[in-house]
N, C-alpha and C positions, 0 to 999 in steps of 0.2 A: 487630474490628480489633485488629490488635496495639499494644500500649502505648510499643512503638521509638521515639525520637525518634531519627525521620531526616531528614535533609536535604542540601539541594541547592544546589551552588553552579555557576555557571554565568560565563563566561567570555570574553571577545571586545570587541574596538572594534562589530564589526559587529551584533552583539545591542543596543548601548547605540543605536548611529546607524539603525536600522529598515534595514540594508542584509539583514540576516537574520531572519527571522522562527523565533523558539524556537518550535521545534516538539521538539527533543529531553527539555523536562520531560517532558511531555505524553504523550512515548511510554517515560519511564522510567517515571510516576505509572501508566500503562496497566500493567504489568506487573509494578507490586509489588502493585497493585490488587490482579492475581491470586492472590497470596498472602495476602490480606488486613494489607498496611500501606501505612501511609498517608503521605505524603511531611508533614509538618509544617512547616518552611518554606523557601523557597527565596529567593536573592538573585542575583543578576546584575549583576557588576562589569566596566568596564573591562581591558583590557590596562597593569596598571600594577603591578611589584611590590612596592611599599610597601602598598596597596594589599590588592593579593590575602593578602597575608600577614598582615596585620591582623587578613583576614575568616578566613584561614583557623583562626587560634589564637579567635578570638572563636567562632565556629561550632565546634569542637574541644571547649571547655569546656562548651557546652549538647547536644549531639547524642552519642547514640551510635553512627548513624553515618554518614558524610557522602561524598554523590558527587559528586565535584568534574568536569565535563565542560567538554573543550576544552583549547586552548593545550600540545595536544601534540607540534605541529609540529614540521616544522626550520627556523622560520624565527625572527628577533629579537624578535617580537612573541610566541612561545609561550614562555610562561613559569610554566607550572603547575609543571613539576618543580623548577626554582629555587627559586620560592617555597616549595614544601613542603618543600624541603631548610633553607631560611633558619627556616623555623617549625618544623620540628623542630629546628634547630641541630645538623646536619648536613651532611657536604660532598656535595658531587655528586662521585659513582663511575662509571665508565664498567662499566655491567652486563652482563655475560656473557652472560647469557642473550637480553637487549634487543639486544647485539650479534651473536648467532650468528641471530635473527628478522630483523633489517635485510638481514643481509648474503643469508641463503636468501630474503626479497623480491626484493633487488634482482637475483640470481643468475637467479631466474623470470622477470623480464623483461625482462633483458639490459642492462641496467646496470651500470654502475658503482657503487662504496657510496663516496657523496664524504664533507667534511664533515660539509655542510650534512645530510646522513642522520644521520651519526655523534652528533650532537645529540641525536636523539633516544634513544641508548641512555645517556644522563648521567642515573643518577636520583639522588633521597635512598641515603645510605647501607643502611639498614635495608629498601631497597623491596621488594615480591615483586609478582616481574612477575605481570601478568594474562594470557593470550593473547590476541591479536588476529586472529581466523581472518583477516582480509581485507587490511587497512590495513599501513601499515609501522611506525606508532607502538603499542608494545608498551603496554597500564593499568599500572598498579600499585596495590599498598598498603600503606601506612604504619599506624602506631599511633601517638596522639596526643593525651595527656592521657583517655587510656583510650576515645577513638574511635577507631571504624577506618575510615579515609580512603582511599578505591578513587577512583581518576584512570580518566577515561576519553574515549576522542577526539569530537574535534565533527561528525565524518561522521558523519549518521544510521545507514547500514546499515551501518559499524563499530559505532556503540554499539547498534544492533538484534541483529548478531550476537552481541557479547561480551556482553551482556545472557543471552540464550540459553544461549550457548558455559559461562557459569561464574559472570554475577555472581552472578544471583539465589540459585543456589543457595549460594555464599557468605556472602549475605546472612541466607539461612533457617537454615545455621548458625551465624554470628552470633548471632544474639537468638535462637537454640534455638524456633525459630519452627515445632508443630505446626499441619499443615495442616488447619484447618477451614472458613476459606474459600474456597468455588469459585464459581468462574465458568466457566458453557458458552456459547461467542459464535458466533453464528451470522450467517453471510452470506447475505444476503438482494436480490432485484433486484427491482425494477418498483413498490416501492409507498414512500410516505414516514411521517417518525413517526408523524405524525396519523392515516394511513388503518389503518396496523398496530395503534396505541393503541383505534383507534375499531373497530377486525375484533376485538380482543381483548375489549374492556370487552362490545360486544353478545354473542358468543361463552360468555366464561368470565365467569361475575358470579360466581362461587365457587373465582378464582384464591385459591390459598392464599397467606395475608400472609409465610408465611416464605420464599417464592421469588419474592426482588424482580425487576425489567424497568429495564433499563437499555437506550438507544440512543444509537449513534454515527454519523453521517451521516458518510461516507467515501465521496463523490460522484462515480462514481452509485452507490455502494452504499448499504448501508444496513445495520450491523454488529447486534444483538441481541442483551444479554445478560442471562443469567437467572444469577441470584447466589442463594448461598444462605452461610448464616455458621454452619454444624454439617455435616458430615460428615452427621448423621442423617437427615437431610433432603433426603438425595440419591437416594433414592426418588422424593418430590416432584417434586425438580426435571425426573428420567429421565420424568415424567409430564407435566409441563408441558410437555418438547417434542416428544413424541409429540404432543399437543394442537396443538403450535404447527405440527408436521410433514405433520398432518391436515389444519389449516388453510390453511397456505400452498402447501404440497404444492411446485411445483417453482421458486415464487420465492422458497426457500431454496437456495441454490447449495452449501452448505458448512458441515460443522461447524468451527471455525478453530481450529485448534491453537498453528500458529506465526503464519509471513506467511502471510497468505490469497493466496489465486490471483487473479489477474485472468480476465474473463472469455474473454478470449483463453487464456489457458491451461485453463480447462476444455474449451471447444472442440477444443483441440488433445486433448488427451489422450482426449476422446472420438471422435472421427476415429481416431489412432492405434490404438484398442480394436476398431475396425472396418475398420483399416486401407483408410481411405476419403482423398480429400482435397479441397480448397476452394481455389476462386479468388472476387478479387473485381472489381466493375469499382463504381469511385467517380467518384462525379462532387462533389458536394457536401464532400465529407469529404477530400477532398485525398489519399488513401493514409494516411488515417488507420487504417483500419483493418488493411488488409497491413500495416503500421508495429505494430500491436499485436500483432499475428500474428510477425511477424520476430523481434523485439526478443526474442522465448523462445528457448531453446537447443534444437538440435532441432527445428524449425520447418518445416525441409525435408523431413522426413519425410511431413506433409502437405500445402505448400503449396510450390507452382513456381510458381506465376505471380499479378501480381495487376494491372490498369488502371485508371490514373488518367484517364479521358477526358470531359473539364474542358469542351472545347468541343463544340458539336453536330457539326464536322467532324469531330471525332477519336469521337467517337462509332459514326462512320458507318463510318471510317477502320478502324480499330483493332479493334472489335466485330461491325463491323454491323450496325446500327440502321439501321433504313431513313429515308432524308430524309425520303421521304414520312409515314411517322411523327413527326417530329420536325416537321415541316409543319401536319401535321394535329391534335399534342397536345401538340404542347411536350415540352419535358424534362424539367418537373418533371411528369410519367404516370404512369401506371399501364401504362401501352402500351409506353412509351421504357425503365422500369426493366424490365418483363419482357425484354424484348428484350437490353438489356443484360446479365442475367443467364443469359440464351441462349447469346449471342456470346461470354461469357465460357468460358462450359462448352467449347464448340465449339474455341475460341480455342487453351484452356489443356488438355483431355482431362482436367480432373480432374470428381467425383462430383458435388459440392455447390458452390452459387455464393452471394455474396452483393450485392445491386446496390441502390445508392440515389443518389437522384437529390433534389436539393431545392433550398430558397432560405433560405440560408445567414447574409443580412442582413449587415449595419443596413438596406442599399439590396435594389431589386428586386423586391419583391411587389408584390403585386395586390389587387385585392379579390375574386380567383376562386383567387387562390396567392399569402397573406399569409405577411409574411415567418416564419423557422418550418415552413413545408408543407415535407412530404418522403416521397418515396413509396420505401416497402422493397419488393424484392423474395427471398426466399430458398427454397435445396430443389434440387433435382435437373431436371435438361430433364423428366424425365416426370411430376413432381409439385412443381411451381413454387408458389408462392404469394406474395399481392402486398398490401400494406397503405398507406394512407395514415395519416399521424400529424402533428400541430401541435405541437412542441414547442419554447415561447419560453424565448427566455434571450438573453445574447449570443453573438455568433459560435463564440465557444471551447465556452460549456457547449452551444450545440447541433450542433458537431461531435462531441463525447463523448459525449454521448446515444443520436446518430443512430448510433454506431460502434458503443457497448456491446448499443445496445437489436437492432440488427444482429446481432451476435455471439448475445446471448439467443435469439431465434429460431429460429438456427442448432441450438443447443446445444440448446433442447424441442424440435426439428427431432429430432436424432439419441439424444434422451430417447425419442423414439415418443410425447411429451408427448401429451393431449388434451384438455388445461385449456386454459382461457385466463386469460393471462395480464392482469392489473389494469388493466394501460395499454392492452389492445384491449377495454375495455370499453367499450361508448356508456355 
């Protein structure tokens, strides 16, 4: 670990009153991790610029170097640039460069560049803008009692991008930070710490201590990362996940570079590869799934059509599923989801379907279909396949489950997979 003292200031009424839950330390400390330093300390202040300015000259004298996130807005309450104008005792300059970024935003999406924009291009005297690939508020940074003070917006996929885009590596020239920390993260589906930790420990009893195991629950995934703190040792670790590759084989989805992929988007991209496509008919899941499908750019390429058919009439209706079926086994079947993913194909003329059917709770089960049951069906009209699964939680985590665990099927579906996967184990 590097010996940097860095730190973190953080910013907001809504961070102090629980309206917002920080989650942006968490994903800066994720990524300086990967450099090997270490955030030292962090504080989280109010919307106030007496205040802020306090903390800022107080953290200025102990840190070498400090990221200030948030309160870059254009509204009265964003006050980070002030403040760091006031703490260095300097004025606010309307910046050039902040103003030529405002105005080509607004230009993109057909707006006006009012004031309340205009705001955002006033920084400290001395600033050097940061770019902001997404957002309309430009970072900066200042120098300040010999730290160097980088501002950065409180949208997550703003500070995810400009993270990316430039901090980090500013930071690694900063403190002339050679790289000997790595981290390889790997995305992984169908199994939890415990069962990974306990496949591993029976597996490898002769892990080597230099390539530590780290995990991140990012639900329903489940993130792995193998660290190692020498460059030299990167042998090892290129060993460890051939081990780990051996082992888990196709419930690793991904080696993760930047943002990982949702499982919807590996699906898609492999459809695209095979220029095949998928519908879905939901009954349980509400369009949860077409929704995770859609929401990619691109989407259309694979997927025209997808049914929400909620009720046993629209079942019959929309699909057809035969009453007599739904008569004879209920909805949540093995009978009714084939069928469903039948009607679908037939419906829509695409390749591949995916069709589930369950009991979604709090209310409605049984003691023969407790709440939890959910029967999948996925694959092509000539080679269908159908599962039943119990998977408890509340409502939300067992729509996400039943969508993702869907999608994965899908996706060993068009792998030509012949594993089975953890969760269809008796």
């Amino acid at each position: 670990m590097s010996h940097t003292n860095l730190q973190l200031l953080l910013t907001g009424n809504e961070l102090m009153t629980g309206d917002i839950v920080d989650s942006n330390s968490a994903l800066i400390a994720k990524y300086l991790m990967d450099l090997g330093i270490k955030v030292n300390r962090k504080v989280t202040i109010e919307d106030d610029l007496d205040l802020l300015v306090a903390e800022i000259v107080h953290m200025s004298h102990t840190a070498d170097v400090l990221i200030i996130n948030g309160g870059l807005g254009p509204t009265t309450d964003d006050l980070t640039a002030e403040a760091l104008a006031l703490a260095c005792q300097q004025p606010l300059v309307e910046n050039p460069t902040a103003k030529q970024h405002l105005a080509q935003w607004c230009k993109q999406r057909g707006v006006a560049l009012s004031a309340a924009n205009l705001k955002q291009a006033l920084l400290p005297e001395s600033a050097q803008v940061v770019h902001n690939p997404l957002g309309s508020a430009v970072g900066f940074k200042v120098s300040l009692n010999q730290c160097t003070i980088i501002c950065t917006p409180g949208v997550p996929s703003e500070l995810e991008a400009m993270l990316t885009d430039s901090i980090l590596t500013t930071i690694s020239q900063q403190i002339g930070k050679t790289q000997q920390h790595q981290v390889k993260r790997l995305l992984t589906f169908g199994l939890g710490e415990a069962k990974l930790q306990q496949l591993i420990s029976d597996q490898f009893a002769d892990w080597p201590s230099e390539v530590s195991l780290g995990y991140r629950a990012a639900s329903p995934m489940l993130e792995v990362k193998l660290i190692i703190k020498d460059t030299s040792h990167r042998p090892l670790m290129n060993g460890c996940f051939q081990q780990l590759k051996t082992l888990l084989g196709n419930h690793i989805l991904t080696e993760i570079t930047h943002q990982p992929p949702t499982m919807a988007e590996l699906v898609l991209t492999l459809l695209k590869d095979k220029n095949q496509t998928i519908t879905t008919a939901e009954s349980c899941t509400g369009g949860l799934i077409a929704s995770l499908i859609t929401r990619i750019a691109g989407s259309s390429q694979a997927f025209e059509a997808g049914y929400v058919t909620y009720s046993n009439e629209i079942k019959h209706k929309a699909i057809g599923v035969k009453q007599q079926t739904l008569a004879q086994h209920g909805a949540v079947s093995e009978a009714v989801v084939r069928e469903m993913a039948l009607g679908a194909i037939q419906a829509s003329g695409a390749d591949y379907a995916i069709a589930v059917s369950g009991v979604a709770g709090p209310s409605g089960g049984s003691e023969e279909k407790p709440v939890g049951s959910v029967w999948i069906a996925w694959g092509t009209s000539e080679n269908l396949k159908s599962r039943y699964f119990l998977i408890q939680g509340n409502r939300e985590y067992f729509q996400n489950m039943v969508a993702n665990r869907a999608l994965d099927l899908i996706r060993r579906e068009l792998l030509s997979s012949i594993e089975t996967p953890f969760y269809m184990e008796k």
